[in-house]
KOLKEPA-86611 format. One record per atom (N, C-alpha, C): atom name; residue in three letters; x, y, z. Coordinates in nm, 3 decimals. Layout:
BEGIN
+------+-------+---------+---------+---------+
| rodo | lummi |      px |      py |      pz |
+------+-------+---------+---------+---------+
|   CA |   ALA |       X |       Y |       Z |
...
+------+-------+---------+---------+---------+
This chain:
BEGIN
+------+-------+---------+---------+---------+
| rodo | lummi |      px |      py |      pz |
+------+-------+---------+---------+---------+
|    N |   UNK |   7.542 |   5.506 |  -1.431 |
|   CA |   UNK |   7.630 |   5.492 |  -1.545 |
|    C |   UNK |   7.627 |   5.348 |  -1.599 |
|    N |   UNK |   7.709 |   5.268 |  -1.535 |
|   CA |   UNK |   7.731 |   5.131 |  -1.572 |
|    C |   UNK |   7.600 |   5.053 |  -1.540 |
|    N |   UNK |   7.538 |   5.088 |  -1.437 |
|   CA |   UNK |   7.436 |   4.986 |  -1.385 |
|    C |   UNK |   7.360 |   4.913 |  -1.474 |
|    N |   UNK |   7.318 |   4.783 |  -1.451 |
|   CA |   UNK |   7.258 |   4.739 |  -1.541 |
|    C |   UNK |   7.283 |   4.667 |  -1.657 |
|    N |   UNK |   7.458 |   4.667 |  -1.724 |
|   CA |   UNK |   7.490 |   4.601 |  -1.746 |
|    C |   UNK |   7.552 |   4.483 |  -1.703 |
|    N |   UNK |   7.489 |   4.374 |  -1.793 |
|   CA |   UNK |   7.500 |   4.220 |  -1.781 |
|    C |   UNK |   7.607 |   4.145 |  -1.844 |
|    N |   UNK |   7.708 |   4.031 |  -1.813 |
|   CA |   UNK |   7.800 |   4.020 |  -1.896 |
|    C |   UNK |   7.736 |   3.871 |  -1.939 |
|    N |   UNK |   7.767 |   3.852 |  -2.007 |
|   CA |   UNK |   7.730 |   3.682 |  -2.061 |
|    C |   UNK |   7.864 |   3.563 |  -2.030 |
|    N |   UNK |   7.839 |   3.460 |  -1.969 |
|   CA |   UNK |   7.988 |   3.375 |  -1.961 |
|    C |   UNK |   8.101 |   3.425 |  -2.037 |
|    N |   UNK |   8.048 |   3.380 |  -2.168 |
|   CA |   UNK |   8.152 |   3.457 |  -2.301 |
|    C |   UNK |   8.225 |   3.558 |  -2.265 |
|    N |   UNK |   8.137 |   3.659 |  -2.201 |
|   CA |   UNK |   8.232 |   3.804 |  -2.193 |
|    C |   UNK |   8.341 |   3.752 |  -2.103 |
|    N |   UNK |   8.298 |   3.711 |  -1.948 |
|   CA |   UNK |   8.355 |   3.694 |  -1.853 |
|    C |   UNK |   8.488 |   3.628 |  -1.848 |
|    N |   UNK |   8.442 |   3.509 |  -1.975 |
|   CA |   UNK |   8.605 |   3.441 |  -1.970 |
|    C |   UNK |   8.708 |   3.555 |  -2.057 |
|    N |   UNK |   8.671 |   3.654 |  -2.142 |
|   CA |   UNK |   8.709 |   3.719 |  -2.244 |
|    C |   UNK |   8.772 |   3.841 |  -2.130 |
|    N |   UNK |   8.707 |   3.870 |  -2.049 |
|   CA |   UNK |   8.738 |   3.957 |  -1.958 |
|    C |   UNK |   8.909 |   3.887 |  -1.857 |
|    N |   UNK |   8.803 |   3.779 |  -1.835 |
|   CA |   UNK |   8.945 |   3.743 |  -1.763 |
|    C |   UNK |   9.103 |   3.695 |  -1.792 |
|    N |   UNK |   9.048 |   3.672 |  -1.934 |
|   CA |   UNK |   9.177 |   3.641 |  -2.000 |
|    C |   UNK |   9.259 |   3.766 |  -2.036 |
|    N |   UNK |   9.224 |   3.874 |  -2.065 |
|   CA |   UNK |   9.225 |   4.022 |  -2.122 |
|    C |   UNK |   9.322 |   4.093 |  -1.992 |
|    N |   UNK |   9.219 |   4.074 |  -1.867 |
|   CA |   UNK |   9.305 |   4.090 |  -1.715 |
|    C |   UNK |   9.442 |   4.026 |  -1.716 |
|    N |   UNK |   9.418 |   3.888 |  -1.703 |
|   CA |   UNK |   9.560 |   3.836 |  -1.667 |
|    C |   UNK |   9.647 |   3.851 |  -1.726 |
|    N |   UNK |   9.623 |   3.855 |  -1.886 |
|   CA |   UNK |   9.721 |   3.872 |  -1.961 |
|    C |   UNK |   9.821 |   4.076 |  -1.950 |
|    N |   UNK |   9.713 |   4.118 |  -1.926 |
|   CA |   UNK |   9.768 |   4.262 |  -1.969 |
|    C |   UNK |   9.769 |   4.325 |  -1.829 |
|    N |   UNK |   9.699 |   4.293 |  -1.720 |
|   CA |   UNK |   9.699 |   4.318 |  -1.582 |
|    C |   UNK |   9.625 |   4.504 |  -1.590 |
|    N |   UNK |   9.555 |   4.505 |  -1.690 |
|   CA |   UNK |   9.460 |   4.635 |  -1.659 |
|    C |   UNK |   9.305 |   4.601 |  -1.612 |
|    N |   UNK |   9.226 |   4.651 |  -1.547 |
|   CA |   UNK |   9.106 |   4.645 |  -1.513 |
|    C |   UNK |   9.029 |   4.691 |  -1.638 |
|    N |   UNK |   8.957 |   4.597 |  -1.675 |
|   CA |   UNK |   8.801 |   4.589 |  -1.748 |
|    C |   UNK |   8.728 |   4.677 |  -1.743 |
|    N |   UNK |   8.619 |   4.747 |  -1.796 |
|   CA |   UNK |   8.550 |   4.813 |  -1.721 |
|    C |   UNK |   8.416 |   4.747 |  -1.833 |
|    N |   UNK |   8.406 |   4.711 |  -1.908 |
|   CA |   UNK |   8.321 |   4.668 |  -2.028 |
|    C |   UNK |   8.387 |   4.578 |  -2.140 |
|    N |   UNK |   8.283 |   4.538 |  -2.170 |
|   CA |   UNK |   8.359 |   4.391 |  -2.293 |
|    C |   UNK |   8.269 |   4.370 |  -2.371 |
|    N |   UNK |   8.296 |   4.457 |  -2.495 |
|   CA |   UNK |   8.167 |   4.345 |  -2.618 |
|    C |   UNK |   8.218 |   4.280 |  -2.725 |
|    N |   UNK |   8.148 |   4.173 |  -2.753 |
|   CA |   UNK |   8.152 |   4.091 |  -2.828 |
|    C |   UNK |   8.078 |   4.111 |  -2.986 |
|    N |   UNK |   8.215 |   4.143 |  -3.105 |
|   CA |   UNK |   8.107 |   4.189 |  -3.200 |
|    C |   UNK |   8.106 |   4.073 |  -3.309 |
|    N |   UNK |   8.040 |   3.951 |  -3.333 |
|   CA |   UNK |   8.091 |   3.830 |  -3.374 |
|    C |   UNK |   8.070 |   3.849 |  -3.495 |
|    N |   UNK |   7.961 |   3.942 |  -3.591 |
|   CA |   UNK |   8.020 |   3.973 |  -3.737 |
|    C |   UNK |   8.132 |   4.013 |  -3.787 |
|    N |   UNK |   8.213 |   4.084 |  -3.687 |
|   CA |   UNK |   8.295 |   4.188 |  -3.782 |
|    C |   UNK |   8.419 |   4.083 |  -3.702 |
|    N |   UNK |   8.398 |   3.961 |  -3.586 |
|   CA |   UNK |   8.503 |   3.897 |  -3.540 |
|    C |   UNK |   8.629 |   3.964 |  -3.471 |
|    N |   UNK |   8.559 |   4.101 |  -3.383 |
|   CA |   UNK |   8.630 |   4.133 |  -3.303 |
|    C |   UNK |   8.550 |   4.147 |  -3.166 |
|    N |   UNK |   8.680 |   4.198 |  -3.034 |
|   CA |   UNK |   8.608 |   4.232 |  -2.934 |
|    C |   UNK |   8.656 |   4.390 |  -2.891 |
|    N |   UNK |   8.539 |   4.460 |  -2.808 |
|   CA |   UNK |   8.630 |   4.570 |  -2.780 |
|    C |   UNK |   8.612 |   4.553 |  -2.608 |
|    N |   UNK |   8.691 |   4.651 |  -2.545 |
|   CA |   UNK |   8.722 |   4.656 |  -2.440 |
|    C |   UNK |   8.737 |   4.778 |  -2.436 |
|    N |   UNK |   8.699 |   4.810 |  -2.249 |
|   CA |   UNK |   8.719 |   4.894 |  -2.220 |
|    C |   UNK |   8.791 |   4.918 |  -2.087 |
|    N |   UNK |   8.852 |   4.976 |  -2.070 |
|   CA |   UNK |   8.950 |   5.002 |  -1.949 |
|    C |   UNK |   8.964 |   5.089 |  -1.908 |
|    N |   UNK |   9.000 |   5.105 |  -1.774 |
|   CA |   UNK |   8.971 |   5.220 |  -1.639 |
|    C |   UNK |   9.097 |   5.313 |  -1.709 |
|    N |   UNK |   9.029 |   5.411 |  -1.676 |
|   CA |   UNK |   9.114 |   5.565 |  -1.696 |
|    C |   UNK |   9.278 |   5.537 |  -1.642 |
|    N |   UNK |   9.336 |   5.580 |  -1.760 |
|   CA |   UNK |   9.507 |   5.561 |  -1.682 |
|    C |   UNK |   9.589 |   5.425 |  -1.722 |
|    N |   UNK |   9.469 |   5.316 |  -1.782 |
|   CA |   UNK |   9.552 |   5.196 |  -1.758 |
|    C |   UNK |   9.568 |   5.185 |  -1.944 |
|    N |   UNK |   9.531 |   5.230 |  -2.056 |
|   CA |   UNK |   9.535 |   5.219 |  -2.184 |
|    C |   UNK |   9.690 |   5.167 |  -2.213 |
|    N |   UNK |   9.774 |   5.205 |  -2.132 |
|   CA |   UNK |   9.939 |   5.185 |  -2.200 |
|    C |   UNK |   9.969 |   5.011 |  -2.161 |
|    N |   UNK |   9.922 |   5.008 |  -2.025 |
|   CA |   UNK |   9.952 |   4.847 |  -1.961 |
|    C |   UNK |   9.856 |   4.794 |  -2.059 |
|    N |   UNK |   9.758 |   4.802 |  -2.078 |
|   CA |   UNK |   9.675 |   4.683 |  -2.160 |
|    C |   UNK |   9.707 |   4.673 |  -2.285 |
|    N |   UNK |   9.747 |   4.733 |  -2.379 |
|   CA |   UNK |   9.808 |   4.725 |  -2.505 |
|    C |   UNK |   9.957 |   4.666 |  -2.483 |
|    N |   UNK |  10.041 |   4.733 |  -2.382 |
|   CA |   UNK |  10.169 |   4.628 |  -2.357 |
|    C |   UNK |  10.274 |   4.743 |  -2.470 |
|    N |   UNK |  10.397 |   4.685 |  -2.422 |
|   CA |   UNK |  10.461 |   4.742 |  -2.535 |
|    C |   UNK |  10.500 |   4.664 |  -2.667 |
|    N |   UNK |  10.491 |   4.778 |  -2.779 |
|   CA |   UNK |  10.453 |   4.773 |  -2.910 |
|    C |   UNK |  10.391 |   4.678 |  -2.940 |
|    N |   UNK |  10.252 |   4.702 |  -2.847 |
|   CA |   UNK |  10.099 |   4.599 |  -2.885 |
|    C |   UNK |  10.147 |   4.463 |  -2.844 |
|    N |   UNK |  10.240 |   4.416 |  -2.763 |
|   CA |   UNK |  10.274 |   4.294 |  -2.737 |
|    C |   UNK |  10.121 |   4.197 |  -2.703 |
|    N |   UNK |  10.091 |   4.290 |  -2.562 |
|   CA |   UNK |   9.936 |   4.220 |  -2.513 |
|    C |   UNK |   9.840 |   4.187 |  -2.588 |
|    N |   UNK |   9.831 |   4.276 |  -2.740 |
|   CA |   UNK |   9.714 |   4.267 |  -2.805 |
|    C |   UNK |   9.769 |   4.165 |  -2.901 |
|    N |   UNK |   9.853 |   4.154 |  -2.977 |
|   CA |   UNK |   9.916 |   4.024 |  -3.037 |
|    C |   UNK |   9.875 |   3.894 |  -2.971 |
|    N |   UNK |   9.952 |   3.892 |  -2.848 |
|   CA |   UNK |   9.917 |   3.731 |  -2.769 |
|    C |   UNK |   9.759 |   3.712 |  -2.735 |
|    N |   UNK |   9.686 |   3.797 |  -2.722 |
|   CA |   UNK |   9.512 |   3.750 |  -2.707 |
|    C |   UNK |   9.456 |   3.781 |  -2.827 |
|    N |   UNK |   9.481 |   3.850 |  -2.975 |
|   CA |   UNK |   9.437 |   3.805 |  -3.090 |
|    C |   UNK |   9.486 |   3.651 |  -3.148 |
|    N |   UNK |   9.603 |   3.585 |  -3.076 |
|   CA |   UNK |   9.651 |   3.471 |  -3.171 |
|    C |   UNK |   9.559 |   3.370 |  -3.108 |
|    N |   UNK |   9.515 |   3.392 |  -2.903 |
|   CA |   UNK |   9.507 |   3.324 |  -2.829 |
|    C |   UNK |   9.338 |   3.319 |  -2.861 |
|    N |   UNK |   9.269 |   3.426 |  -2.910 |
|   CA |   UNK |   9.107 |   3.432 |  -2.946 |
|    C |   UNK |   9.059 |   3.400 |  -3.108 |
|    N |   UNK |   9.134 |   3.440 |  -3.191 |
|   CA |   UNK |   9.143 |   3.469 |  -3.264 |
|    C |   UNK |   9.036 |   3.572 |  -3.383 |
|    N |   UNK |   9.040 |   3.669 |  -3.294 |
|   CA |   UNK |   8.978 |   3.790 |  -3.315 |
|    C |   UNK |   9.000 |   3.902 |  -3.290 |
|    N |   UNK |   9.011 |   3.968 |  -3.361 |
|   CA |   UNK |   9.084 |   4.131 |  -3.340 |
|    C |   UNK |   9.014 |   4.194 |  -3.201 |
|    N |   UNK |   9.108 |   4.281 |  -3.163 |
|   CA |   UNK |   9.070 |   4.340 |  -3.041 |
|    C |   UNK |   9.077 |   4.528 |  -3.013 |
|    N |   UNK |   8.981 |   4.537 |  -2.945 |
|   CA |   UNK |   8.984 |   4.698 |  -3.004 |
|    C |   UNK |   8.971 |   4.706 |  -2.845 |
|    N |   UNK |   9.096 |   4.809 |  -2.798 |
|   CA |   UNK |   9.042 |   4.913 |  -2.681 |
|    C |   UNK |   9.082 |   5.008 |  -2.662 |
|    N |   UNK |   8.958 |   5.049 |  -2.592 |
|   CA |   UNK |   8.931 |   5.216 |  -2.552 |
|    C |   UNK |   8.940 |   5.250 |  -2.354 |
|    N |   UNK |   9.006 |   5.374 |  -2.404 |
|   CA |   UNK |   8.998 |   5.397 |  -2.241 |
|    C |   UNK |   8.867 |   5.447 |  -2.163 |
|    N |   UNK |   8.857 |   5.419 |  -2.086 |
|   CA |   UNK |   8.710 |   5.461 |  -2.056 |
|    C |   UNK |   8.729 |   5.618 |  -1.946 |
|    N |   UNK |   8.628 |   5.714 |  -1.975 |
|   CA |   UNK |   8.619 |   5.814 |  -1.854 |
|    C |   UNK |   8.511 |   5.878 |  -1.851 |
|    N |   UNK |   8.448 |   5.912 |  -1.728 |
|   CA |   UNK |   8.341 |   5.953 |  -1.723 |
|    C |   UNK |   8.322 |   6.019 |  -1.698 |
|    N |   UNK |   8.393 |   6.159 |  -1.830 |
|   CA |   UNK |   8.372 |   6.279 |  -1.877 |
|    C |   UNK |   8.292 |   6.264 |  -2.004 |
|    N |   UNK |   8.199 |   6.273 |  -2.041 |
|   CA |   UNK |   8.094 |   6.236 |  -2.176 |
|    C |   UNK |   8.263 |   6.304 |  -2.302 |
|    N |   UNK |   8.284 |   6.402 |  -2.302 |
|   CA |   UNK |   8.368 |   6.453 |  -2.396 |
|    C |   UNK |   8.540 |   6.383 |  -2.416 |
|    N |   UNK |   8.558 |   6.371 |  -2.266 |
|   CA |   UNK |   8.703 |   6.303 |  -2.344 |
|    C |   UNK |   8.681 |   6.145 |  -2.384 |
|    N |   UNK |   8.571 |   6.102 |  -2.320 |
|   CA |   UNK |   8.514 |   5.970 |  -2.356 |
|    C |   UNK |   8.524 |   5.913 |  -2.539 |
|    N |   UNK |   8.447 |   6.022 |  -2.575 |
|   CA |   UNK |   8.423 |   5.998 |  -2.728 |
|    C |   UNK |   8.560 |   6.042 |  -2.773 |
|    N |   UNK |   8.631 |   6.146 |  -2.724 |
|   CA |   UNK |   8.757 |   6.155 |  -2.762 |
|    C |   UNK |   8.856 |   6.027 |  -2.780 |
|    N |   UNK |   8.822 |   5.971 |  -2.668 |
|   CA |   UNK |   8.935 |   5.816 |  -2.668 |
|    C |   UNK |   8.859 |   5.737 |  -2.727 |
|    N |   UNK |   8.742 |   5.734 |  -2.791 |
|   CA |   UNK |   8.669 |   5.629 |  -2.851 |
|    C |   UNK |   8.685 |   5.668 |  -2.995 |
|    N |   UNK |   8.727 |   5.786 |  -3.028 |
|   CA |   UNK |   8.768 |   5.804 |  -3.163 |
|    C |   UNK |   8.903 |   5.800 |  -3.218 |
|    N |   UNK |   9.004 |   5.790 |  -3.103 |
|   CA |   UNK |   9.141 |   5.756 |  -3.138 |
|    C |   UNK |   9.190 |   5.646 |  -3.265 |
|    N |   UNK |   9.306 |   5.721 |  -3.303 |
|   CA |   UNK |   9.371 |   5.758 |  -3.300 |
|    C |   UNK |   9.330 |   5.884 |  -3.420 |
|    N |   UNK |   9.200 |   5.943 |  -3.472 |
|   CA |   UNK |   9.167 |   6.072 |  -3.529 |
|    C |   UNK |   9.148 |   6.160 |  -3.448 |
|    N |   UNK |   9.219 |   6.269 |  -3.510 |
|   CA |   UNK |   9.207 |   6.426 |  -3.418 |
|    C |   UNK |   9.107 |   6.520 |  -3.413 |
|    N |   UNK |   9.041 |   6.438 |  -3.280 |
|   CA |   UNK |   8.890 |   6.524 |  -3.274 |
|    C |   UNK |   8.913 |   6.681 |  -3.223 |
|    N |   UNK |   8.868 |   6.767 |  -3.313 |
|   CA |   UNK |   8.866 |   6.894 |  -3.257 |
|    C |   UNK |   8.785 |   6.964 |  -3.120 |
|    N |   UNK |   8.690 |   6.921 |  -3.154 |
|   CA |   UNK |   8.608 |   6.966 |  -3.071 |
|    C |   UNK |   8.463 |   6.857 |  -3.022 |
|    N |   UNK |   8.405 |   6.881 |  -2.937 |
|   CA |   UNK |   8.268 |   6.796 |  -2.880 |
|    C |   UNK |   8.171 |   6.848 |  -2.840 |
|    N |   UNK |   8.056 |   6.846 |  -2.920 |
|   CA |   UNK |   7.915 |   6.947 |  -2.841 |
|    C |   UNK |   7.827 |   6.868 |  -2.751 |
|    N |   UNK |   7.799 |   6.874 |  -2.699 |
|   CA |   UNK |   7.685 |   6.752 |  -2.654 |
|    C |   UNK |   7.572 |   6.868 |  -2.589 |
|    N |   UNK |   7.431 |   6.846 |  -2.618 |
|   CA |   UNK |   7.352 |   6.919 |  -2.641 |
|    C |   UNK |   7.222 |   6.865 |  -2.640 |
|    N |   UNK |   7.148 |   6.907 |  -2.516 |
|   CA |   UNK |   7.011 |   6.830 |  -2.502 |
|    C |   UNK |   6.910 |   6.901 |  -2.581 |
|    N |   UNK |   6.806 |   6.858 |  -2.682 |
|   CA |   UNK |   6.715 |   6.865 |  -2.728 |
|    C |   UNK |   6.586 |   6.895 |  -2.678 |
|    N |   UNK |   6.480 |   7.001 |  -2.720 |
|   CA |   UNK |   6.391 |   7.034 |  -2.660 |
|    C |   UNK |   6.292 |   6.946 |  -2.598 |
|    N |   UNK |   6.325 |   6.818 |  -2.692 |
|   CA |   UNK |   6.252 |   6.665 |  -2.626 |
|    C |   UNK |   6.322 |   6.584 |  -2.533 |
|    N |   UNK |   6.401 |   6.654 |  -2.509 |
|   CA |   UNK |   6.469 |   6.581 |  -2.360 |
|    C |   UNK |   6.601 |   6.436 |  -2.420 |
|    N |   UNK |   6.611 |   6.443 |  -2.582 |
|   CA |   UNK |   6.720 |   6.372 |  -2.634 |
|    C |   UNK |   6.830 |   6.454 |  -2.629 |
|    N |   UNK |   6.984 |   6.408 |  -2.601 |
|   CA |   UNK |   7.108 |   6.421 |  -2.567 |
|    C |   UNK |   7.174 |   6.382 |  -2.722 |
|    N |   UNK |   7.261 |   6.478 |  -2.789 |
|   CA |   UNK |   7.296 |   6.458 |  -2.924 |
|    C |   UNK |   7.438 |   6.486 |  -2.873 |
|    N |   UNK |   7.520 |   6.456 |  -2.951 |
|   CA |   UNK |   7.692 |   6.499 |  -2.951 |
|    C |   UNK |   7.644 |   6.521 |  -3.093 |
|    N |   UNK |   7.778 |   6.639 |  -3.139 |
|   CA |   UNK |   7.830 |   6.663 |  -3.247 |
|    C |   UNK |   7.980 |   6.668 |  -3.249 |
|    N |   UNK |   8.047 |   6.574 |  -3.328 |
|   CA |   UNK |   8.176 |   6.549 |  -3.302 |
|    C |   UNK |   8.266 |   6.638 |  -3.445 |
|    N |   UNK |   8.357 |   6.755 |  -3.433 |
|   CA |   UNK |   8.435 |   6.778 |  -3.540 |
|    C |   UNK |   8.562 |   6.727 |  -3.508 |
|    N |   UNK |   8.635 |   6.665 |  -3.649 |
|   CA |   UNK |   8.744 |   6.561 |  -3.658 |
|    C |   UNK |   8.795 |   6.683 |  -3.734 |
|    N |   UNK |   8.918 |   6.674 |  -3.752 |
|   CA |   UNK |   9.039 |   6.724 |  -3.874 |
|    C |   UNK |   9.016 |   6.659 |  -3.989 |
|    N |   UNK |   8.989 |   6.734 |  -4.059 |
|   CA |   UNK |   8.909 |   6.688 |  -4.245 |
|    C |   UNK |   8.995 |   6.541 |  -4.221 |
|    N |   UNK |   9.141 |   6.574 |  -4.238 |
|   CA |   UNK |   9.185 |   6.494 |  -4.293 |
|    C |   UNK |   9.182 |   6.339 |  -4.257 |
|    N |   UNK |   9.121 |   6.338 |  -4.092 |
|   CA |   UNK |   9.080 |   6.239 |  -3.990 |
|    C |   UNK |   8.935 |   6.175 |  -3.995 |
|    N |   UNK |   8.837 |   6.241 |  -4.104 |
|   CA |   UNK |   8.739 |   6.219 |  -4.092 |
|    C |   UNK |   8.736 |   6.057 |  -4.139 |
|    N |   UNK |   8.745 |   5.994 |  -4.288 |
|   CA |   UNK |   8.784 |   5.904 |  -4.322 |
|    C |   UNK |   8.752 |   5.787 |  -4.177 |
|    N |   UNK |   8.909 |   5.814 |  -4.130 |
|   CA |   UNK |   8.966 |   5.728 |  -3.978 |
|    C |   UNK |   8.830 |   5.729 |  -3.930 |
|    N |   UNK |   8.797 |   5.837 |  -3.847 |
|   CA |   UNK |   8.647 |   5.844 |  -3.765 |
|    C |   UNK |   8.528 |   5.783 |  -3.803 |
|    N |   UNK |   8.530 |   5.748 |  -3.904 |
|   CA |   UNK |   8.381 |   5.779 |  -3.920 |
|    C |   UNK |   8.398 |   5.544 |  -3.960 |
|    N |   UNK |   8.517 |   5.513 |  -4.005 |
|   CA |   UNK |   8.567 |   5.374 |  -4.001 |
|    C |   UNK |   8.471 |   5.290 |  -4.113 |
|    N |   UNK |   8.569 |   5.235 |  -4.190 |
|   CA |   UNK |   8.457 |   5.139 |  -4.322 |
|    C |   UNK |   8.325 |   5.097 |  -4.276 |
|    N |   UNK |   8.274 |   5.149 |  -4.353 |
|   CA |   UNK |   8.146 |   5.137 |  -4.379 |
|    C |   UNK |   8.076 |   5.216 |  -4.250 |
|    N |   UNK |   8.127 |   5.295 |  -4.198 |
|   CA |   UNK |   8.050 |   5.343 |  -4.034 |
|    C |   UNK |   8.079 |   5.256 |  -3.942 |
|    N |   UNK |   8.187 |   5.168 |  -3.953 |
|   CA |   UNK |   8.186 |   5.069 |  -3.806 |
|    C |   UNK |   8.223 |   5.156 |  -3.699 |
|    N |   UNK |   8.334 |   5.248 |  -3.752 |
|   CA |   UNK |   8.370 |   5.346 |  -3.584 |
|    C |   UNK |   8.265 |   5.448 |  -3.533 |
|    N |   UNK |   8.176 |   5.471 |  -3.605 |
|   CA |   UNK |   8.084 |   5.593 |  -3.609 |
|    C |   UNK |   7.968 |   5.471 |  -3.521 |
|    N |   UNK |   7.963 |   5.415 |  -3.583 |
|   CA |   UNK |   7.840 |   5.309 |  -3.493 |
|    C |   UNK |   7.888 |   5.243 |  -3.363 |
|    N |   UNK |   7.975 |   5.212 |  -3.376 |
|   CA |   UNK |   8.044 |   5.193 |  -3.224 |
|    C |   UNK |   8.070 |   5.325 |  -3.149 |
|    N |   UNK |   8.114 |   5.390 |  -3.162 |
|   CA |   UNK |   8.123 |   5.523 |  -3.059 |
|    C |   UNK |   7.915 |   5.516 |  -3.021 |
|    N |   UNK |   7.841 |   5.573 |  -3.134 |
|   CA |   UNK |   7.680 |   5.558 |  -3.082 |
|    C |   UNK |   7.671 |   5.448 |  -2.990 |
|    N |   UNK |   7.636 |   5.336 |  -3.003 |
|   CA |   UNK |   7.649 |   5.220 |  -2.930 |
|    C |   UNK |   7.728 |   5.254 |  -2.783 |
|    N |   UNK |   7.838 |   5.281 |  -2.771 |
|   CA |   UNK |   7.904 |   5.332 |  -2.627 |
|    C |   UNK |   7.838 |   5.499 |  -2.575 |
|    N |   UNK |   7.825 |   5.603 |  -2.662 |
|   CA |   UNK |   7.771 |   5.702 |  -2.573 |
|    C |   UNK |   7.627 |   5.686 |  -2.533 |
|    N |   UNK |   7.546 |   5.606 |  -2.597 |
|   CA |   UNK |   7.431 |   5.547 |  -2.549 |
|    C |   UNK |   7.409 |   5.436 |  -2.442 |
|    N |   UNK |   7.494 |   5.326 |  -2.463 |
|   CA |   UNK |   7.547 |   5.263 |  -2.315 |
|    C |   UNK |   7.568 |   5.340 |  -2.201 |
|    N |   UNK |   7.658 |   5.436 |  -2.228 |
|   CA |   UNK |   7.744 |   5.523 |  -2.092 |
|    C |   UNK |   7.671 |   5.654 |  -2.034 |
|    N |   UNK |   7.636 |   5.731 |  -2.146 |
|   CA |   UNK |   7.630 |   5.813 |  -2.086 |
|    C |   UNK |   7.468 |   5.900 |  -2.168 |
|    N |   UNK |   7.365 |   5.798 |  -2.218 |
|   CA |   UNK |   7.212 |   5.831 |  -2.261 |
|    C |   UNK |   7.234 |   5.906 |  -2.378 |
|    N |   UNK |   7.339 |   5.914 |  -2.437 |
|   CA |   UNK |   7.377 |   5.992 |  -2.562 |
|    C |   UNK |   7.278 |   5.933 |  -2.682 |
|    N |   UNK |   7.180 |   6.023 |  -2.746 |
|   CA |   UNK |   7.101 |   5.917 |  -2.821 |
|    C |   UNK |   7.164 |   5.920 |  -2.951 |
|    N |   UNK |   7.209 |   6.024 |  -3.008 |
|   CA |   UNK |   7.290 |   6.001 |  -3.116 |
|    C |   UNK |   7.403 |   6.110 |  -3.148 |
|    N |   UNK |   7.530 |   6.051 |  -3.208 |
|   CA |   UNK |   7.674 |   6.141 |  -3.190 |
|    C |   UNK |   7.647 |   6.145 |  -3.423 |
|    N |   UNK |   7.690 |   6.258 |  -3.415 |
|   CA |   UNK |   7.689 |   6.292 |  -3.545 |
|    C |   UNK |   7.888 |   6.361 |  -3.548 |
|    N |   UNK |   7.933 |   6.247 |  -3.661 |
|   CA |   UNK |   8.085 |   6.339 |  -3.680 |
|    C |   UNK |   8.069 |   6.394 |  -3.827 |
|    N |   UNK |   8.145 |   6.544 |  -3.815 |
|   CA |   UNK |   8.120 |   6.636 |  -3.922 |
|    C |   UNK |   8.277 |   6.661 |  -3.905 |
+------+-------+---------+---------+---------+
């Protein structure tokens, strides 16, 4: 799953500040320096402690970085995965479906009215979810309809 990923100093201090402050375990940390955010990812169960209440945690390490911060819970179920990576849109359903060439596709349906949310300006949420089911779990490409 994880193996193989490398963190860079950067991440590490980003990681550890993220820990102390919110006291959830890490599980991944990227750094997206165009769009001047970071996302995170955190162990199954802990999503409520790391946000804090009413986003307290995420307030004090956006003022303290000064870069928006995005996290997702992590689980390593391929389907509720992309589910929490598409939050807060209401994914209906998740196909994931290997190809006669041995490629792994998701097909993600959202609630019309969620698609918008999902799919995120300009494709940033749609390209980040790809980017993580390809990290995690060999997903070569997630299509939301």
């Amino acid at each position: 799953m994880t193996t193989g990923i490398r963190f860079t100093s950067t991440e590490m201090r980003y990681i550890a500040l993220f820990e102390s402050i919110t006291g959830a375990n890490v599980k991944d940390c990227i750094i997206h320096e165009e769009q001047g955010r970071i996302i995170f990812l955190v162990k199954e169960g802990e999503i409520g402690m790391a946000i804090g209440k009413g986003g307290k945690n995420i307030h004090v390490l956006e003022r303290m970085t000064g870069k928006k911060h995005e996290i997702i819970e992590y689980s390593e179920n391929p389907t509720q995965f992309i589910k929490n990576a598409l939050k807060p849109a209401n994914v209906k359903e998740v196909r994931i479906t290997e190809k006669p060439d041995g490629k792994t596709i998701a097909v993600v349906t959202v609630n019309p009215r969620d698609k918008g949310l999902a799919i995120g300006k300009n494709g940033r949420n749609a390209e980040r979810l790809r980017f993580l089911a390809k990290r995690y779990f060999q997903i070569q490409n997630v299509s939301i309809t």
